[in-house]
Backbone as a printed PyTorch tensor [residue, N CA C, xyz], in Angstrom:
tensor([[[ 37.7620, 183.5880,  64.0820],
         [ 38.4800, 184.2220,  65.1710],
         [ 39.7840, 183.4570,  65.4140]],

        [[ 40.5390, 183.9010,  65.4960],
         [ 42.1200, 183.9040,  65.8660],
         [ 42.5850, 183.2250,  67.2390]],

        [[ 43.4450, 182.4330,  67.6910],
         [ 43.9930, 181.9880,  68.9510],
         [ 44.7980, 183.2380,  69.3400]],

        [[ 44.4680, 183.1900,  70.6800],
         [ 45.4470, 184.1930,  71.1690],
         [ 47.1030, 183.7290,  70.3940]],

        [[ 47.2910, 182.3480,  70.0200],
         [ 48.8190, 182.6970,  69.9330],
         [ 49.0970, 182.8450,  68.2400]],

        [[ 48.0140, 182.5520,  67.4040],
         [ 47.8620, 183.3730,  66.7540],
         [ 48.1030, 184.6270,  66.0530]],

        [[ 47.2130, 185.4060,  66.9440],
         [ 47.1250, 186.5660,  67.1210],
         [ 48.7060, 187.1550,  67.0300]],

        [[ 49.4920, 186.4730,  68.1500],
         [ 50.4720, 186.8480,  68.8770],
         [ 51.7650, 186.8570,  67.3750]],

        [[ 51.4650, 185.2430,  67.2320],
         [ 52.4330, 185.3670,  65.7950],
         [ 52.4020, 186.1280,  64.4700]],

        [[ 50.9770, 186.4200,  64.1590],
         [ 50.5110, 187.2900,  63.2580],
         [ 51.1880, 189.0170,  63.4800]],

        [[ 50.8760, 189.5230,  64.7940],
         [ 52.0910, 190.7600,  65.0900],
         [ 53.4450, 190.4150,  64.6890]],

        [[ 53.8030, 189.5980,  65.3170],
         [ 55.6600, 189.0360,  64.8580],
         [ 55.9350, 188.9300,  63.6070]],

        [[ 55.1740, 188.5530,  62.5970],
         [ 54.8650, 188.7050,  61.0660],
         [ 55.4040, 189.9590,  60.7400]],

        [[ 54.3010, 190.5700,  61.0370],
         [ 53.8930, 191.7240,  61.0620],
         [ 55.1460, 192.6500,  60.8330]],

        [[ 55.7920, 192.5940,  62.4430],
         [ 57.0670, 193.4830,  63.2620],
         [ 57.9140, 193.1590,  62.0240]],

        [[ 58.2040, 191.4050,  61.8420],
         [ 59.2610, 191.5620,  61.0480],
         [ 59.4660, 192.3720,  59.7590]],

        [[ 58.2170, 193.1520,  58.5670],
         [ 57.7310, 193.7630,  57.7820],
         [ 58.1910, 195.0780,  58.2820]],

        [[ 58.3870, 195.7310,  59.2810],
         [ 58.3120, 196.8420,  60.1900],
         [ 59.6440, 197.0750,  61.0940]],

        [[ 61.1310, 197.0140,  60.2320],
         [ 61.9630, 197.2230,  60.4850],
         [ 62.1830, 198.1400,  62.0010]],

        [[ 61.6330, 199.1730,  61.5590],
         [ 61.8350, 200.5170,  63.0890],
         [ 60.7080, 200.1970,  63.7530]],

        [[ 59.7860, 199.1860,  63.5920],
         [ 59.3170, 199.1200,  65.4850],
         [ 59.4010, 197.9240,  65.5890]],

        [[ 60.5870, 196.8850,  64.7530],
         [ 60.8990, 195.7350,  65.4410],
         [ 62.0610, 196.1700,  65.9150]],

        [[ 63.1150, 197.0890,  65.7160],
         [ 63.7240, 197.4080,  66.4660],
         [ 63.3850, 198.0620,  68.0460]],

        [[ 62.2270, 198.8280,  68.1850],
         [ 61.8380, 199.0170,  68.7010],
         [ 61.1380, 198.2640,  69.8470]],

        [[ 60.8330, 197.3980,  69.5250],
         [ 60.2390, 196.1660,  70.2890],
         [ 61.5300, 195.2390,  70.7030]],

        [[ 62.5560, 194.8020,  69.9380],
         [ 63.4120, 194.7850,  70.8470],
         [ 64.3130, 194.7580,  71.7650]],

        [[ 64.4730, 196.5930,  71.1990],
         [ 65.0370, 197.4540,  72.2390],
         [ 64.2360, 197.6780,  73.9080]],

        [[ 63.2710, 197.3630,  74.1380],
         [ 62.3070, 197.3780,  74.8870],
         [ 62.1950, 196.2300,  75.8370]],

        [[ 62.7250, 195.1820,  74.8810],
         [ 62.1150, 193.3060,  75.4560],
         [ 63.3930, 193.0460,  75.9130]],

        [[ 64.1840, 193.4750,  75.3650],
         [ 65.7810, 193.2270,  75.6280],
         [ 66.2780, 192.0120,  74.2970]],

        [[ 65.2110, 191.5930,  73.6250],
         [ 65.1950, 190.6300,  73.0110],
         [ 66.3410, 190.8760,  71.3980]],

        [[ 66.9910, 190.0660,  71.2200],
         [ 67.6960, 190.0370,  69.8060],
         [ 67.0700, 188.9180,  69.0790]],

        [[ 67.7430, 189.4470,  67.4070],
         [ 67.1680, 188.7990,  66.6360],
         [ 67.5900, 187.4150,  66.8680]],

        [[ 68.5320, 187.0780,  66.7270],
         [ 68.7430, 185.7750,  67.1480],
         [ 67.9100, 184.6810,  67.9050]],

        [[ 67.6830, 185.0280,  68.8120],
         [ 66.6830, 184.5570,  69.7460],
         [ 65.4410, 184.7110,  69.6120]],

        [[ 64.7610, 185.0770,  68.4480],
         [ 63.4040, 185.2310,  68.3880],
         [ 62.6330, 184.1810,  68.0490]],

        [[ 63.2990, 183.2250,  67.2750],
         [ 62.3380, 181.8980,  66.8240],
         [ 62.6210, 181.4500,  68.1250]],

        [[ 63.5420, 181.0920,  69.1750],
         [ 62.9340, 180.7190,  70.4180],
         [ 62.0300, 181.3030,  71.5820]],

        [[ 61.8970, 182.0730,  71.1760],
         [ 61.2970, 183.2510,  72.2620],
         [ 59.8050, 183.0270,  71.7470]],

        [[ 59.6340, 182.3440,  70.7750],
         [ 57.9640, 182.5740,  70.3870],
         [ 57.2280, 181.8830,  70.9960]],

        [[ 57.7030, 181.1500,  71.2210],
         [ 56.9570, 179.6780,  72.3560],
         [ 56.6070, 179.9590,  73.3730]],

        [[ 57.5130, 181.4550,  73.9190],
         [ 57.0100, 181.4470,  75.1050],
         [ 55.6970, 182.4970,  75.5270]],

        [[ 54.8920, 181.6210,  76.4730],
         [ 53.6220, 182.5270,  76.7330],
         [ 54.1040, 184.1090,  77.2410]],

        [[ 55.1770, 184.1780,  77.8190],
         [ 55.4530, 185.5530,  78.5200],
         [ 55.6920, 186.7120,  76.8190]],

        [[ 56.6940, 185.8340,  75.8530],
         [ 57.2600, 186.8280,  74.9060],
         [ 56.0080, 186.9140,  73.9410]],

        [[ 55.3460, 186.3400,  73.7170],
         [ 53.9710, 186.2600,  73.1850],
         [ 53.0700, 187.6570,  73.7390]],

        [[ 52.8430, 187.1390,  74.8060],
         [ 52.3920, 188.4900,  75.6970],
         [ 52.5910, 189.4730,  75.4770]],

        [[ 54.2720, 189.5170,  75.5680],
         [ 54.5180, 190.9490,  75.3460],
         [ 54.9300, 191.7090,  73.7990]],

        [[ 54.4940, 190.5210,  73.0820],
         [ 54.3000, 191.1150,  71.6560],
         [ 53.0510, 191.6960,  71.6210]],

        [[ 51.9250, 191.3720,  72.0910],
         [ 50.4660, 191.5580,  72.4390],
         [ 50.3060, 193.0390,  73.2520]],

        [[ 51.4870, 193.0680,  74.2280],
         [ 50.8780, 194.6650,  74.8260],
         [ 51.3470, 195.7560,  74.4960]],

        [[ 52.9610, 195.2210,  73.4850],
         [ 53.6410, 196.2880,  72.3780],
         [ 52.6530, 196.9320,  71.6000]],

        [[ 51.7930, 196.2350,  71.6380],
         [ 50.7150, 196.6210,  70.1580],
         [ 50.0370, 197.9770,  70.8990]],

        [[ 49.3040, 197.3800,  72.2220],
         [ 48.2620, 197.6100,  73.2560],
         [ 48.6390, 199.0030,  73.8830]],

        [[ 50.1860, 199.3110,  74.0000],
         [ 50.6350, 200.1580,  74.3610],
         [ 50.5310, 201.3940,  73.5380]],

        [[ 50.5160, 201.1260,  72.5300],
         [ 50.5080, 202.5620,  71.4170],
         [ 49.3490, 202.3290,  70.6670]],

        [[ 48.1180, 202.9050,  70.4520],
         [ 47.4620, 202.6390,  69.7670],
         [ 47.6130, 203.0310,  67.7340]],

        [[ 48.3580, 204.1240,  67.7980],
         [ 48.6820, 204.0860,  66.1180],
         [ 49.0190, 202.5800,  65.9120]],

        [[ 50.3960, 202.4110,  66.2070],
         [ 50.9400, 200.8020,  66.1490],
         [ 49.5660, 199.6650,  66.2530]],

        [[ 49.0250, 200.1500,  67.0730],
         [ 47.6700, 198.5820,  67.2660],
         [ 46.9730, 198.9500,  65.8180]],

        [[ 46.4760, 200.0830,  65.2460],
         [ 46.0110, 200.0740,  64.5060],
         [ 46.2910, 200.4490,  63.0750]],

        [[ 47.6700, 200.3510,  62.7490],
         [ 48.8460, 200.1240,  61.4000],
         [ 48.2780, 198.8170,  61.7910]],

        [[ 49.0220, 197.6800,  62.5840],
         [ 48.6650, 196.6020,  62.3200],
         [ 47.1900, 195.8280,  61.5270]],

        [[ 46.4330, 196.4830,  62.6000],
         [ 45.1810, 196.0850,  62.0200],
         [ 44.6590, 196.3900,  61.2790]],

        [[ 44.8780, 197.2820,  60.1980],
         [ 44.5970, 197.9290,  58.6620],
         [ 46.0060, 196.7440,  57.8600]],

        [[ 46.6070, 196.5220,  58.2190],
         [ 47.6530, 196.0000,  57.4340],
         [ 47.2660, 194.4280,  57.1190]],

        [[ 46.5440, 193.9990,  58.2100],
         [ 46.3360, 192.8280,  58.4290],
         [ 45.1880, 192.3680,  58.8150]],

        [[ 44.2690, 192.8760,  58.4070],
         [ 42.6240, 193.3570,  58.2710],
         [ 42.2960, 192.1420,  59.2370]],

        [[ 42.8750, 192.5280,  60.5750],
         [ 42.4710, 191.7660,  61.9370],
         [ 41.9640, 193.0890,  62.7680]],

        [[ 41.0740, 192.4970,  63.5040],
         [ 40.1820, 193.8110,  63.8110],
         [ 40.5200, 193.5760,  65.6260]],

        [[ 40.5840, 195.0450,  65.8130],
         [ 40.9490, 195.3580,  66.8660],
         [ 40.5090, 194.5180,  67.9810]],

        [[ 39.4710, 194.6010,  68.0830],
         [ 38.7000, 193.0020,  69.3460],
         [ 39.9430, 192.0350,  69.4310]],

        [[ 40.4040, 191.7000,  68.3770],
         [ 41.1870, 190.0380,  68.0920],
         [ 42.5450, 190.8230,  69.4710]],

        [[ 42.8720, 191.7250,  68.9000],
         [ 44.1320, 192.0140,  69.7200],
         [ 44.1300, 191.7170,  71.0160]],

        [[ 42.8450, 192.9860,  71.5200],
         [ 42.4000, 192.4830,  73.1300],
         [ 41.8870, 191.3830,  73.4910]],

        [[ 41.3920, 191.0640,  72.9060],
         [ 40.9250, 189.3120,  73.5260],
         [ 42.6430, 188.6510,  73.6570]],

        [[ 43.0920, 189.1020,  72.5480],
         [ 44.6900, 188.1790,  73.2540],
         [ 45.2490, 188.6350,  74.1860]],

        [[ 45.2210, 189.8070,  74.2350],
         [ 45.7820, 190.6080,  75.2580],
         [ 45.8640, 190.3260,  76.6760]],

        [[ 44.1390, 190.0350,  76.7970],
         [ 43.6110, 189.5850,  77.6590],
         [ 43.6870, 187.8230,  78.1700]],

        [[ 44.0030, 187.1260,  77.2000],
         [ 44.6060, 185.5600,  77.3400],
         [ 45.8140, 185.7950,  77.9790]],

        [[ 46.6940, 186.6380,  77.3350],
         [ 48.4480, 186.4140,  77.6940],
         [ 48.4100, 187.0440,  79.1500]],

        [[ 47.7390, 188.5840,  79.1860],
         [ 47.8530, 188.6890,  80.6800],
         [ 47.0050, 188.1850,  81.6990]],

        [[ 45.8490, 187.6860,  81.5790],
         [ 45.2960, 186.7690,  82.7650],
         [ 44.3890, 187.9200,  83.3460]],

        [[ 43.8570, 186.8950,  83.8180],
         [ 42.9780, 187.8390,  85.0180],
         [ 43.6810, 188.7910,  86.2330]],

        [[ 42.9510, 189.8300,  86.2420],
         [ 43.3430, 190.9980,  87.1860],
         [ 42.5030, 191.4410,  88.1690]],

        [[ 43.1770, 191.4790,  89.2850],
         [ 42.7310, 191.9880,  90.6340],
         [ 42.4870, 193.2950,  90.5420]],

        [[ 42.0410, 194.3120,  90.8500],
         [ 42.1310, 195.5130,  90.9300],
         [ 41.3230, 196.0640,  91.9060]],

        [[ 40.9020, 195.1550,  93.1860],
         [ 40.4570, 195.4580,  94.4320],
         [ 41.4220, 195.7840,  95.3160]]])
């Protein structure tokens, strides 16, 4: 099993392989290429490589045929980067 940040870098792999939904991702994050080897460090941009996925499920699951990481791995990170939730 995978670390959530892991996980997280393994998508970024991934994105970079995946020209039109790393553009896509970010067009979204606000993020440029430039700035991406610093941006990895951070728990927030991590995250939100994690709910890019989470958000579309085709995309969650291209990845995970591509990269024979199985869907669980995603949400369990998912669930690291965003934290516990109130929903009372």
């Amino acid at each position: 099993m995978k670390s959530a940040d892991d996980t997280a870098i393994a998508i970024l792999t991934w994105l970079a392989g995946e020209p039109e939904l790393m553009s896509r991702f970010l067009a979204l994050t606000g993020t440029d290429v430039a700035s991406l080897r610093s941006a990895a460090g951070d728990p927030g941009f991590m995250g939100g490589l994690v709910a890019f996925l989470m958000d579309h499920e085709p995309t969650l699951m291209a990845f995970c045929t591509a990269t024979e990481t199985p869907p669980e791995e995603v949400v369990r990170a998912h669930h690291v980067f965003s934290g516990p939730r109130d929903y009372g």
